[in-house]
KEVO-578471 format. One record per atom (N, C-alpha, C, O, CB): residue number from 1; residue in three letters; x, y, z. Coordinates in pm, 1 decimal. Each point is the difference from the previous one (the first is absolute). Glycine has a CB too. Layout:
# residues N
PT   seq   type         px         py         pz
PT   NUM    ALA          X          Y          Z
...
//
This chain:
# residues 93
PT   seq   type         px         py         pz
PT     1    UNK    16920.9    25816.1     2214.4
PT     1    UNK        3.9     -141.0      -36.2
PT     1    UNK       -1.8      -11.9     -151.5
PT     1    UNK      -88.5       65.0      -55.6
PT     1    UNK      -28.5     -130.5      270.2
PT     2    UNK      205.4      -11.7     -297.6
PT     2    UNK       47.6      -53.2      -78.3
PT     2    UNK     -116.8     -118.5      -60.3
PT     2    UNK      -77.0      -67.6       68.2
PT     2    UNK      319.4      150.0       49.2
PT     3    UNK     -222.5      -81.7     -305.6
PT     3    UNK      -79.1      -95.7      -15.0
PT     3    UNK        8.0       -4.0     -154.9
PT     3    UNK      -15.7      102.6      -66.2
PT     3    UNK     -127.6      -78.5      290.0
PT     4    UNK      174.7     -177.6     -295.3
PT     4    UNK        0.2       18.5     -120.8
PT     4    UNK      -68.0     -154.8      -56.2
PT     4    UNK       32.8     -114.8       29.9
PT     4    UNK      187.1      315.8      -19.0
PT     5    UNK     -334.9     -146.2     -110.8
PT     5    UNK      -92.3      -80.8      -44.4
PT     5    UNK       89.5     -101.0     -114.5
PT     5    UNK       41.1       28.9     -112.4
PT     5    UNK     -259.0      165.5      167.1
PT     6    UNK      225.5     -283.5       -0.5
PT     6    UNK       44.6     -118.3      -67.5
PT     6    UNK      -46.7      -87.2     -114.5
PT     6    UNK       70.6      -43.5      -91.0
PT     6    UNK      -17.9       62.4      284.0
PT     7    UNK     -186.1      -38.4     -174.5
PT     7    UNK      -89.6      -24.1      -84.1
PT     7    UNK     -132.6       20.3       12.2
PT     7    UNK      -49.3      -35.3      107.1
PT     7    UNK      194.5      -81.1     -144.5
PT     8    UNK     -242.1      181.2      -73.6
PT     8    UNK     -131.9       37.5       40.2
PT     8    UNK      -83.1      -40.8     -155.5
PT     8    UNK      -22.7       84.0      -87.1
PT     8    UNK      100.2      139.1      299.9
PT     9    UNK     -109.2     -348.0     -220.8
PT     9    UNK      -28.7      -89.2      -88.8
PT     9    UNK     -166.6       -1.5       -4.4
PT     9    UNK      -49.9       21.2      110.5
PT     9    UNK      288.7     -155.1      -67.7
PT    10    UNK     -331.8      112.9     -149.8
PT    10    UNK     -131.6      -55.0      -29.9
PT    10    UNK      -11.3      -61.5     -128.9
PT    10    UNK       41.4       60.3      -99.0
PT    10    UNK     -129.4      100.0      237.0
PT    11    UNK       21.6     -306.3     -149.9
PT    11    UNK       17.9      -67.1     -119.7
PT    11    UNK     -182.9      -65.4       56.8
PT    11    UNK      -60.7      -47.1       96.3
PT    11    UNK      420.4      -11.8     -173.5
PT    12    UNK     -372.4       92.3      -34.4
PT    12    UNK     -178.0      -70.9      -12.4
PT    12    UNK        7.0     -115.6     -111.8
PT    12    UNK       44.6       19.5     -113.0
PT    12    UNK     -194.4      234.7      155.5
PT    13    UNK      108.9     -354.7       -4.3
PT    13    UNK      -36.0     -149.4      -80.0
PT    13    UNK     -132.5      -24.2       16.4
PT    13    UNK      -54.4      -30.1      106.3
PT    13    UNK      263.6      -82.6      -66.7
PT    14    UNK     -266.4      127.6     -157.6
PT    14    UNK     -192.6        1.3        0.4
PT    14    UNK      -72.6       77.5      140.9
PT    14    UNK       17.1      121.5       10.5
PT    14    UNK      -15.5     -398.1     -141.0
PT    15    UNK      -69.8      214.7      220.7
PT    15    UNK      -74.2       48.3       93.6
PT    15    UNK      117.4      -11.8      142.4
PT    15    UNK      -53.0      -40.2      103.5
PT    15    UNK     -216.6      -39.8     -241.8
PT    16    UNK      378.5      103.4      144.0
PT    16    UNK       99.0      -20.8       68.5
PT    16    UNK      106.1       96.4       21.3
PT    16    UNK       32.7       45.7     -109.5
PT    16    UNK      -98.8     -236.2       47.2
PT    17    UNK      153.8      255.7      185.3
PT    17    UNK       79.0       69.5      -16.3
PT    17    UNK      140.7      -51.4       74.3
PT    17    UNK      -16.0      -77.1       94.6
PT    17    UNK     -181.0      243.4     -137.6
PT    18    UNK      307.8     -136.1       13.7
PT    18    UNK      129.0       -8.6      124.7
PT    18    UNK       42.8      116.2      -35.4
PT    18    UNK       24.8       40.5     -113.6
PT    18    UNK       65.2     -282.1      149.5
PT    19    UNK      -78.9      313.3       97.9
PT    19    UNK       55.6      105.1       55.8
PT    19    UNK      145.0       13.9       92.9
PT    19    UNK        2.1        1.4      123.1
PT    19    UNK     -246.2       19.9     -150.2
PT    20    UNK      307.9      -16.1      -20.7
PT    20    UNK      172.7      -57.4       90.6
PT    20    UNK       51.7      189.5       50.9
PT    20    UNK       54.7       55.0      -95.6
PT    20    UNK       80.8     -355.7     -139.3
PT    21    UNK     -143.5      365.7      323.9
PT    21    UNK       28.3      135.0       57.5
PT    21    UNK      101.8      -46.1      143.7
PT    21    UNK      -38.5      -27.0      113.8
PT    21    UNK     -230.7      164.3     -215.0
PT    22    UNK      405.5     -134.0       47.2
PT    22    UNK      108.1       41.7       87.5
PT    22    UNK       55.9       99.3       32.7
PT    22    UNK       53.6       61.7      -92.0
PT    22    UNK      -35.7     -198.9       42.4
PT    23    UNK       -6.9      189.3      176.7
PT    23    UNK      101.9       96.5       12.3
PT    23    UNK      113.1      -29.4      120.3
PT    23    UNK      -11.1      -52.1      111.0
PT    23    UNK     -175.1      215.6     -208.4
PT    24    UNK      312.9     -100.1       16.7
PT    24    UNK       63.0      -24.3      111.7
PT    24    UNK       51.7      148.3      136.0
PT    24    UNK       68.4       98.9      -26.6
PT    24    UNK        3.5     -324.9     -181.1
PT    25    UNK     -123.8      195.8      323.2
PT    25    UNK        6.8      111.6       83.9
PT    25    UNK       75.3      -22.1      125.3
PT    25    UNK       35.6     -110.9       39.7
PT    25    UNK     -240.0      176.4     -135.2
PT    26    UNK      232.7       78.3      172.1
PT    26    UNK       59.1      -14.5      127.5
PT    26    UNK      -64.1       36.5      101.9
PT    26    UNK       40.0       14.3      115.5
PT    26    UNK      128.0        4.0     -207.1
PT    27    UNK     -320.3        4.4       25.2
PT    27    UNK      -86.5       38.8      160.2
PT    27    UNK      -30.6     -175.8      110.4
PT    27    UNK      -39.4     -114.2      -23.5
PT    27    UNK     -151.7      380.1     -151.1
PT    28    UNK      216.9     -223.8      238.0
PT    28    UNK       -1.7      -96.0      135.8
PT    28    UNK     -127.4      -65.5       43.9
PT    28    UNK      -10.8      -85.7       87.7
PT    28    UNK      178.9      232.4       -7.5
PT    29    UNK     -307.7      -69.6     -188.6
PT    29    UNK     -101.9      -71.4       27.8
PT    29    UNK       -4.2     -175.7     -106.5
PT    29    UNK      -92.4      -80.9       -8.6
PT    29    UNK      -31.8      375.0       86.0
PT    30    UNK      253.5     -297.2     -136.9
PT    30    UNK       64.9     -133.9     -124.9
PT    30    UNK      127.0      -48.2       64.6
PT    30    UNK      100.1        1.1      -71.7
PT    30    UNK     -173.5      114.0     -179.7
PT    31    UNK       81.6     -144.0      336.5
PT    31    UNK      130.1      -55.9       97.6
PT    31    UNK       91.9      -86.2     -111.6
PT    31    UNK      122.2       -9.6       11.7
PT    31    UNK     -275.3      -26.2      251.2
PT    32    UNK       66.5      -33.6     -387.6
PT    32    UNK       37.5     -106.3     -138.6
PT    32    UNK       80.5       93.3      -90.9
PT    32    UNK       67.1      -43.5      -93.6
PT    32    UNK     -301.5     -115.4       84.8
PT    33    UNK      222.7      327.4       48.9
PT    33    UNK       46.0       70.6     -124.3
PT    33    UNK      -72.7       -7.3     -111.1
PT    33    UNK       60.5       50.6      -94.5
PT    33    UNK      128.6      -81.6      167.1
PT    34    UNK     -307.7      -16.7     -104.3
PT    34    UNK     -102.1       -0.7      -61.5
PT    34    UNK     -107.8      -12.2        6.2
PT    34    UNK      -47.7      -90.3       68.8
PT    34    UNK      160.2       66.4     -120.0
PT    35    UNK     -222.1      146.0      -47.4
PT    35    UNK     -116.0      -30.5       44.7
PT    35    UNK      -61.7      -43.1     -146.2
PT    35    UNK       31.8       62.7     -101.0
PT    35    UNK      -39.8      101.3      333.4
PT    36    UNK      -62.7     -251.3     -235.6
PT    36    UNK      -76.1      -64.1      -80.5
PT    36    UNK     -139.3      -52.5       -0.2
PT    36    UNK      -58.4      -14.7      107.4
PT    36    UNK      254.4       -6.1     -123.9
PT    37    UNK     -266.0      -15.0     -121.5
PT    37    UNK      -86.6      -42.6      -29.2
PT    37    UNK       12.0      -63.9     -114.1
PT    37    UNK       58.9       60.8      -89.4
PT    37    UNK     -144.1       73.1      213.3
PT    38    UNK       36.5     -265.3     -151.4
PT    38    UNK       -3.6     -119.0     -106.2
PT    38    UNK      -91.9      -61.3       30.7
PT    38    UNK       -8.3      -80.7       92.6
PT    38    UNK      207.0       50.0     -137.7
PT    39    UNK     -319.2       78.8      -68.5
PT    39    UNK     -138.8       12.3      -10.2
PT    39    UNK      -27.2      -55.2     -150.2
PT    39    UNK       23.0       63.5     -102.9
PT    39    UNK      -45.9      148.4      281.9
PT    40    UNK      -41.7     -369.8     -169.0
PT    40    UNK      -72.9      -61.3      -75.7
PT    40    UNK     -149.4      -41.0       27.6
PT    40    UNK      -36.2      -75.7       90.0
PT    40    UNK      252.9       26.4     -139.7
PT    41    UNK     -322.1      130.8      -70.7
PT    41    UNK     -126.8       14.5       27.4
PT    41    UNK      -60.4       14.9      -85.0
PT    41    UNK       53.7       31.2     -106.3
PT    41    UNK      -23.1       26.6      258.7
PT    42    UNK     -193.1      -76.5     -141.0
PT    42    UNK      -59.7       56.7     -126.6
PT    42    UNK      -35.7      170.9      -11.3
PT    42    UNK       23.5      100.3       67.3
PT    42    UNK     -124.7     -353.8      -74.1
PT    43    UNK       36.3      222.7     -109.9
PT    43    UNK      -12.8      163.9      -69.6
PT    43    UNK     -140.1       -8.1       52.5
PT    43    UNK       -0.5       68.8      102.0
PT    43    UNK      162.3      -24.1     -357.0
PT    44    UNK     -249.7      -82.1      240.1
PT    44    UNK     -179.4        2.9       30.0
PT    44    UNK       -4.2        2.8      155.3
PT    44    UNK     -111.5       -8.7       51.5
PT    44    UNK       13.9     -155.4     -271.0
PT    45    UNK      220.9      176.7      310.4
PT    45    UNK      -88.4       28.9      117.4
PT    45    UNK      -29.6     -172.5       98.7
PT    45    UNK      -68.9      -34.0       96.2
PT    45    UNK      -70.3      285.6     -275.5
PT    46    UNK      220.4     -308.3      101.1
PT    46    UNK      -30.9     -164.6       81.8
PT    46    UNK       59.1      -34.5      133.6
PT    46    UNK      -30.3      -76.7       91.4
PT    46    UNK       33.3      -15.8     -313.6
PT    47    UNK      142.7      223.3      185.9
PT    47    UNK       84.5       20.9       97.2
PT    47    UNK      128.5      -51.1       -2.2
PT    47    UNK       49.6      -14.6     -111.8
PT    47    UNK     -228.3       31.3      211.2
PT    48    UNK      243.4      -46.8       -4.3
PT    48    UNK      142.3      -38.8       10.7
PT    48    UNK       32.7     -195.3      -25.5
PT    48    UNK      -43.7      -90.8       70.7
PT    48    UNK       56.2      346.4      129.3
PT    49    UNK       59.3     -264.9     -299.9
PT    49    UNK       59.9     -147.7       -5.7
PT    49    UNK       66.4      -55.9      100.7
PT    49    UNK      -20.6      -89.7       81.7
PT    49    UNK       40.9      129.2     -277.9
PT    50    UNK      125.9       90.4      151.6
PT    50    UNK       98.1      -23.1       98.4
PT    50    UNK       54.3      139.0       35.4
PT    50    UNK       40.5       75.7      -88.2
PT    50    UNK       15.9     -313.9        2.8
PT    51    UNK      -55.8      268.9      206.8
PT    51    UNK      118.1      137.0       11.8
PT    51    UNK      143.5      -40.0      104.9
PT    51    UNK        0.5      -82.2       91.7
PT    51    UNK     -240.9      284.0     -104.6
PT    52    UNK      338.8     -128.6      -27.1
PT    52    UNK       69.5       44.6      126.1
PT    52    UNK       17.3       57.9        3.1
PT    52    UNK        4.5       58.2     -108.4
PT    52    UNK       50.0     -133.5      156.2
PT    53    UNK       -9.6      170.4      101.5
PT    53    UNK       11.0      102.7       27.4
PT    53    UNK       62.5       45.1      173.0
PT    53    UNK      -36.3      -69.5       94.9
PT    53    UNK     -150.1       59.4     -311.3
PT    54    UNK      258.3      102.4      233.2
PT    54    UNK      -14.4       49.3      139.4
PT    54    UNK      -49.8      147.2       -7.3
PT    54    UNK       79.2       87.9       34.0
PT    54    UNK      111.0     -245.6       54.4
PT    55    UNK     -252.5      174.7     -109.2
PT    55    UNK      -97.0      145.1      -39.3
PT    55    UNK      -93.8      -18.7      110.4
PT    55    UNK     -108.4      -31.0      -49.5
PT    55    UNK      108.7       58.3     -232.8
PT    56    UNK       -9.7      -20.7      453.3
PT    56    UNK     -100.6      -37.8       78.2
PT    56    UNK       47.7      109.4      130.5
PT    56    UNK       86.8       86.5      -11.3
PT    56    UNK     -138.7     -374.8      -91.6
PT    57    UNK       -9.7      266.3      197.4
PT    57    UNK       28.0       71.2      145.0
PT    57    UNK      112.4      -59.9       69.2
PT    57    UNK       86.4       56.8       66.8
PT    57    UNK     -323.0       -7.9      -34.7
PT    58    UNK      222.2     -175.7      -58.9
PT    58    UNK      133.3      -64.1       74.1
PT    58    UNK      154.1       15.2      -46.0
PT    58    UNK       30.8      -92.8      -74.7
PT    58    UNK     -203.1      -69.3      118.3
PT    59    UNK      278.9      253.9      -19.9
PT    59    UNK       84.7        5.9        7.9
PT    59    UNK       94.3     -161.2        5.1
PT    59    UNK       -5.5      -82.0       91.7
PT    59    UNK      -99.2      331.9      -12.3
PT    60    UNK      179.9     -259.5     -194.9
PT    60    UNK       76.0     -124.6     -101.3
PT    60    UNK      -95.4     -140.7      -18.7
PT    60    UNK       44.0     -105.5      -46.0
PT    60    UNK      215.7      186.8      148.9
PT    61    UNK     -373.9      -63.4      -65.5
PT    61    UNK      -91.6      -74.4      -69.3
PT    61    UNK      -55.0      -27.2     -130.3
PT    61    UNK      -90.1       70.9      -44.7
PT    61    UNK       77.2      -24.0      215.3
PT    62    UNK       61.5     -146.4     -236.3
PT    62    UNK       -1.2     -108.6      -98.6
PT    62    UNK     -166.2      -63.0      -28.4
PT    62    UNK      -56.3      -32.9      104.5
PT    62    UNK      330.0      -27.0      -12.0
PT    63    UNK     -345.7       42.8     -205.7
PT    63    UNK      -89.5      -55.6        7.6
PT    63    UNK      -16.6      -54.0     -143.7
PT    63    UNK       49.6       53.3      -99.3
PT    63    UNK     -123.9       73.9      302.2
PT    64    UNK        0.7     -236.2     -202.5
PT    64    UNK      -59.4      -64.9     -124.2
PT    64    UNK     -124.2       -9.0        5.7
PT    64    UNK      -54.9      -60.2       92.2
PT    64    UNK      221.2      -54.6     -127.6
PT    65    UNK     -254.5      192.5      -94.7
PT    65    UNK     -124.5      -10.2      -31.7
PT    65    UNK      -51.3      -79.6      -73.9
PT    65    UNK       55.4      -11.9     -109.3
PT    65    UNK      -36.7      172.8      150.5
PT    66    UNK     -132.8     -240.0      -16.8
PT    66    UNK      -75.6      -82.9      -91.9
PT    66    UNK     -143.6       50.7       30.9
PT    66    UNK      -43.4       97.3       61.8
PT    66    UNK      209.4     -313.1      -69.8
PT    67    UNK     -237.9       84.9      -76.7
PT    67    UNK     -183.3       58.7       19.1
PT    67    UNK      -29.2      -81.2      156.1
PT    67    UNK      -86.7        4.9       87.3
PT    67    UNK      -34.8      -10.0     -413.6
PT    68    UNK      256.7      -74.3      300.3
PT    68    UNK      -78.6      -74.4      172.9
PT    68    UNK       45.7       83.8      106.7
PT    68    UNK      -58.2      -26.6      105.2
PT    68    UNK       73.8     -239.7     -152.8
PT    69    UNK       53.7      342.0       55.1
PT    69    UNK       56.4      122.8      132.2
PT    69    UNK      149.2       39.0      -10.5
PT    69    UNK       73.5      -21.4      -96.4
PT    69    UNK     -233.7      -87.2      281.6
PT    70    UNK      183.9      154.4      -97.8
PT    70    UNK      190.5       41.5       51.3
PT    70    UNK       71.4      -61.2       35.1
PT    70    UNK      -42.0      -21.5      113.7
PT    70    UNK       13.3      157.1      -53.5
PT    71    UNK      125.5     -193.8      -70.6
PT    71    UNK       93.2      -37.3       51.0
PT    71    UNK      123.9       61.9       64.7
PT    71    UNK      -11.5      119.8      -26.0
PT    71    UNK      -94.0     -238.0     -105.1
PT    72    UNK      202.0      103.4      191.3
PT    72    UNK       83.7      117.7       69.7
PT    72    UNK      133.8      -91.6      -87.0
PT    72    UNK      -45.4     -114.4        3.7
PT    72    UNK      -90.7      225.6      306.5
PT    73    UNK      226.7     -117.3     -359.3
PT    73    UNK       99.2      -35.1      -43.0
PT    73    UNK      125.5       74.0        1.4
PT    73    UNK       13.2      119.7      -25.5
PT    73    UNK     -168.4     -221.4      -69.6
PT    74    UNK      274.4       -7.5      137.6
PT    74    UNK      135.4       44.9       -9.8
PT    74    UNK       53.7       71.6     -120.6
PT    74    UNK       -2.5      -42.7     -115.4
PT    74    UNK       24.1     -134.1      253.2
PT    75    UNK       29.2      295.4      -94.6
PT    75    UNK       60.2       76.0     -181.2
PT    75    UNK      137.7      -67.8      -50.1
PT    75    UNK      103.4        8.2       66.2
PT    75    UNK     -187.5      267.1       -7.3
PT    76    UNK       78.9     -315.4     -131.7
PT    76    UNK      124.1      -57.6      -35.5
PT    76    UNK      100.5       63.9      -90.0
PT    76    UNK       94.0      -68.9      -39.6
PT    76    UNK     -221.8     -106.7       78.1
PT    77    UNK      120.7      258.9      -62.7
PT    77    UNK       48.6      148.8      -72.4
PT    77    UNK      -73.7        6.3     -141.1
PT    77    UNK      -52.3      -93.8      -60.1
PT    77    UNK      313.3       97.6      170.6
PT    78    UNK     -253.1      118.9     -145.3
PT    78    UNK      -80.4       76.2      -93.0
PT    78    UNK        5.9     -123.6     -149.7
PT    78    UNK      -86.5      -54.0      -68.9
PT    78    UNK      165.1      360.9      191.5
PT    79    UNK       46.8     -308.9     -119.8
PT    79    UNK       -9.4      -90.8     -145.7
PT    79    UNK      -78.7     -122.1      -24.8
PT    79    UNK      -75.6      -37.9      -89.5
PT    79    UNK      282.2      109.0       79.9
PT    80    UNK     -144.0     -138.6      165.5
PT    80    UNK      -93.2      -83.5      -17.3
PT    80    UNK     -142.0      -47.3       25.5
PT    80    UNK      -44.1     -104.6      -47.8
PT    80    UNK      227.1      102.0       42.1
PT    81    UNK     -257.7       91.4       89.6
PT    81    UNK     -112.4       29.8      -15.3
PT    81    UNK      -18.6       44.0     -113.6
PT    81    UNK      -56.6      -86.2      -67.3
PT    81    UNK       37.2      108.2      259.2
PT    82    UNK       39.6       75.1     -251.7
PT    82    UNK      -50.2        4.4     -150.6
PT    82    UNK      -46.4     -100.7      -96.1
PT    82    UNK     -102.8       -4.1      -67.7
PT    82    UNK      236.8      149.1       99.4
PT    83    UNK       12.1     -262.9      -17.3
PT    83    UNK       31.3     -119.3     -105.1
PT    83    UNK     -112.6     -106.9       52.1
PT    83    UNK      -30.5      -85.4      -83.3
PT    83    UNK      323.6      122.8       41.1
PT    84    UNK     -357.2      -43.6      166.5
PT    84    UNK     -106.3      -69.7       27.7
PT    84    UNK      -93.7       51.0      -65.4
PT    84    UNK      -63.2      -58.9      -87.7
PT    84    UNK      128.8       -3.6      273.8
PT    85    UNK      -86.0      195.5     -143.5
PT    85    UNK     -169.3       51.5      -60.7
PT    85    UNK        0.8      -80.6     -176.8
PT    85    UNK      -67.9      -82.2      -61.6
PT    85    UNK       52.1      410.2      220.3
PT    86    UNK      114.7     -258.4     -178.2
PT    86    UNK       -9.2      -29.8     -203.1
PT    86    UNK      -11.5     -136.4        5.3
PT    86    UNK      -81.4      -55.8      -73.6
PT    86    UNK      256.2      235.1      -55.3
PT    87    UNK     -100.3     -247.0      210.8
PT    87    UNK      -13.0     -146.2      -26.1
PT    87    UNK     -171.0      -42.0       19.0
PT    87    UNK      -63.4      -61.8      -85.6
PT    87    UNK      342.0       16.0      184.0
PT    88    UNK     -323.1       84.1        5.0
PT    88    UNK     -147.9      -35.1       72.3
PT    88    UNK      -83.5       56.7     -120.4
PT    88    UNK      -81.0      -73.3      -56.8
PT    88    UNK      125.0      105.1      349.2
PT    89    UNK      -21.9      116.0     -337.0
PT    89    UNK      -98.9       22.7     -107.7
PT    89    UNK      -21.1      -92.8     -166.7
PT    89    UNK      -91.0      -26.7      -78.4
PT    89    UNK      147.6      265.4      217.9
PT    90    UNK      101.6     -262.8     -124.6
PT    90    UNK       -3.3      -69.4     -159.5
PT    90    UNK      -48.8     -129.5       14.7
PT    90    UNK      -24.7      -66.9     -100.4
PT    90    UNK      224.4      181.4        4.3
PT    91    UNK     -222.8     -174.0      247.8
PT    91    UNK      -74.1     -130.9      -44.6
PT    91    UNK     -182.8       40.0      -14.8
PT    91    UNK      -60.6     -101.5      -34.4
PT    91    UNK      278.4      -75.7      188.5
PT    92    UNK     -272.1      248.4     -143.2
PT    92    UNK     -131.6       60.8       54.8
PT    92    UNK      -40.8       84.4     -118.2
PT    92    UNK     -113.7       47.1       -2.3
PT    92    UNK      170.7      -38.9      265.8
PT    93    UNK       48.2       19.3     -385.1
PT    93    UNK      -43.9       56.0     -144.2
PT    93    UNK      -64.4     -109.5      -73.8
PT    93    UNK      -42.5       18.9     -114.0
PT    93    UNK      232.9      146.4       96.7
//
């Protein structure tokens, strides 16, 4: 199985981090052709702002993280999931 890291990003703003880690793959446990994580959080341990990710047990499962829980969400392809996260983080700087 095949696999090439697309982007593997960390940018810290005071007590704050975004973490953007794409790859694009052909293992079958990413049915999306990608596996990812887009991870906005703090540095001290407060925990997660916002993440996404399908990094889980469930096979092409989609999720959105906050401090209030999970959500399961439609992937709408890589780009534009991306162009949300940045959008969601730059109002929250």
């Amino acid at each position: 199985m095949g696999y090439t890291v697309i982007e593997d990003v960390e940018d810290r703003v005071g007590d704050r981090v975004v973490r953007r880690k794409i790859i694009r793959t052909d293992s079958d446990q990413f049915p999306s052709g990608y596996r990812y994580a887009l991870q906005f959080g703090y540095v001290d341990g407060r925990g997660t702002i916002l993440r996404y990710d399908n990094e889980n047990q469930t096979v092409g499962r989609h999720e959105r993280h906050t401090s209030d829980g999970v959500t399961e969400i439609e992937f709408p392809g890589m780009l534009t999931l991306r162009t949300r996260f940045i959008e969601e983080v730059e109002t929250q700087l």
